[in-house]
LOTI-250455 format. One record per residue (C-alpha): x, y, z; residue in one letter. Coordinates in steps of 0.02 Angstrom, whole numbers, plus 50000, padded with zeros to 5 digits. Layout:
# residues N
XYZa;...
//
This chain:
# residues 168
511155440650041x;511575445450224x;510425444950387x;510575462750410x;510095464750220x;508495454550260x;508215461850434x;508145480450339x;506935472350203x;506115466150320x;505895484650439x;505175493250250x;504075480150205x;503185479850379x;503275501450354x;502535499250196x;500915485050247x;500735494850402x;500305510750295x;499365501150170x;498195493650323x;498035510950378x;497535517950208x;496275506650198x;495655510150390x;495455527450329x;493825525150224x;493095517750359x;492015523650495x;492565527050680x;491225515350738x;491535501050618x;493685503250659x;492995499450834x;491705487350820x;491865471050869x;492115456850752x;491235440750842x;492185425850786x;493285413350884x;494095428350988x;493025442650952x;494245458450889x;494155474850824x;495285484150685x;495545496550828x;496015485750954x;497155475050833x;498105492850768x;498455496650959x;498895478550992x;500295478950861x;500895494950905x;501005489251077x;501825472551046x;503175482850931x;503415495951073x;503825482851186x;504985471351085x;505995488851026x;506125493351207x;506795479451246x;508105480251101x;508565497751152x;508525496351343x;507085507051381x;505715496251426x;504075501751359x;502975504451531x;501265496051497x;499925489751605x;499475474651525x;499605466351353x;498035471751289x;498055488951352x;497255501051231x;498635515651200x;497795526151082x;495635528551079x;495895540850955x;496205535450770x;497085549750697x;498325548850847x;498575530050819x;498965532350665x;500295542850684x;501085533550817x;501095520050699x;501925529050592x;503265536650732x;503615517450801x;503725512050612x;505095523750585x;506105518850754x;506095501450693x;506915507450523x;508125518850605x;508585505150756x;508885490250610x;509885503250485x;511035506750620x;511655488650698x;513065480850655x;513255462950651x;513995459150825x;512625466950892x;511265454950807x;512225441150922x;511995451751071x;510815443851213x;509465454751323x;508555449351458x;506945453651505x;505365448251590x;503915442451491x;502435451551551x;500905436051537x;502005423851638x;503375436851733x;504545423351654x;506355428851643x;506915426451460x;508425428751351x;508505431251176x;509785437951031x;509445453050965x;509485446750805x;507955433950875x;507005447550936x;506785456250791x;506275440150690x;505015437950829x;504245457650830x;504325454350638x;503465437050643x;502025445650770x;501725459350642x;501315448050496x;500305437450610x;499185455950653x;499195461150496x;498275443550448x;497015446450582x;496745465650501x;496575459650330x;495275444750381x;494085460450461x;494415470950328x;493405460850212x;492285454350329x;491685474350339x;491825472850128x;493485483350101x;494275479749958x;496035476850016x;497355475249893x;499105463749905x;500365464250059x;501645453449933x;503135461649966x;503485461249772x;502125474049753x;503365486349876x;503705499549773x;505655500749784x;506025482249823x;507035481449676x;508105493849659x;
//
């Protein structure tokens, strides 16, 4: 098995949890997507969606060399669902389309950029950056999952041997 194999595994499966978070998002109401959760940092399913759209907008800008222009890291892009949702859905399919078309050399290829919580100057591999946008989403989708059944949705598996296609 190759990296790039893995990397494109790796774009469907988070395609395929994000759709299955939003699936279950769908039953729920407006008010309870967007009510806070207290706990050790209090969150929202709203404000987590638009968190790891954001986070993904910024790491693929970053990849493709077209900054995504935010105001701050916790900047809420989308208020309403619907539209969320189909961004998510938009960004999701960027991702696919940006990891089916590298080539290897390119995973070894280094950006710079400037963090925006410190205004640190960092450089990364490509191939680094997308473990890291990658690593992010499974951490958000963990955060998702623990509100979901705190507001008693029955959420089924993220395994990614429950994707349907994973063996082909």
């Amino acid at each position: 098995m190759d990296i790039l194999y893995s990397l494109r595994l790796q774009a469907r499966f988070n395609r395929w949890c994000n759709q299955r978070i939003l699936d279950w998002c769908d039953d729920l109401r407006d008010e309870d997507r967007k009510r806070e959760i207290p706990g050790p940092r209090p969150w929202s399913l709203h404000n987590l969606l638009n968190q790891a759209l954001l986070q993904d907008r910024v790491w693929l800008g970053h990849m493709l060399n077209r900054p995504h222009i935010h105001r701050a890291s916790d900047q809420m892009l989308y208020t309403d669902y619907a539209l969320l949702c189909a961004e998510r859905q938009r960004t999701d399919g960027e991702i696919i389309n940006f990891v089916q078309n590298l080539a290897p050399p390119n995973l070894d290829r280094p950006l710079t950029f400037r963090h925006d919580r410190d205004q640190r100057e960092y450089t990364l591999l490509v191939g680094d950056c997308l473990l890291g946008m990658f690593h992010n989403q499974s951490l958000q989708r963990g955060r998702m999952t623990v509100l979901l059944s705190q507001l008693d949705v029955s959420i089924g598996t993220l395994d990614i041997g429950a994707m349907p296609g994973i063996i082909d």
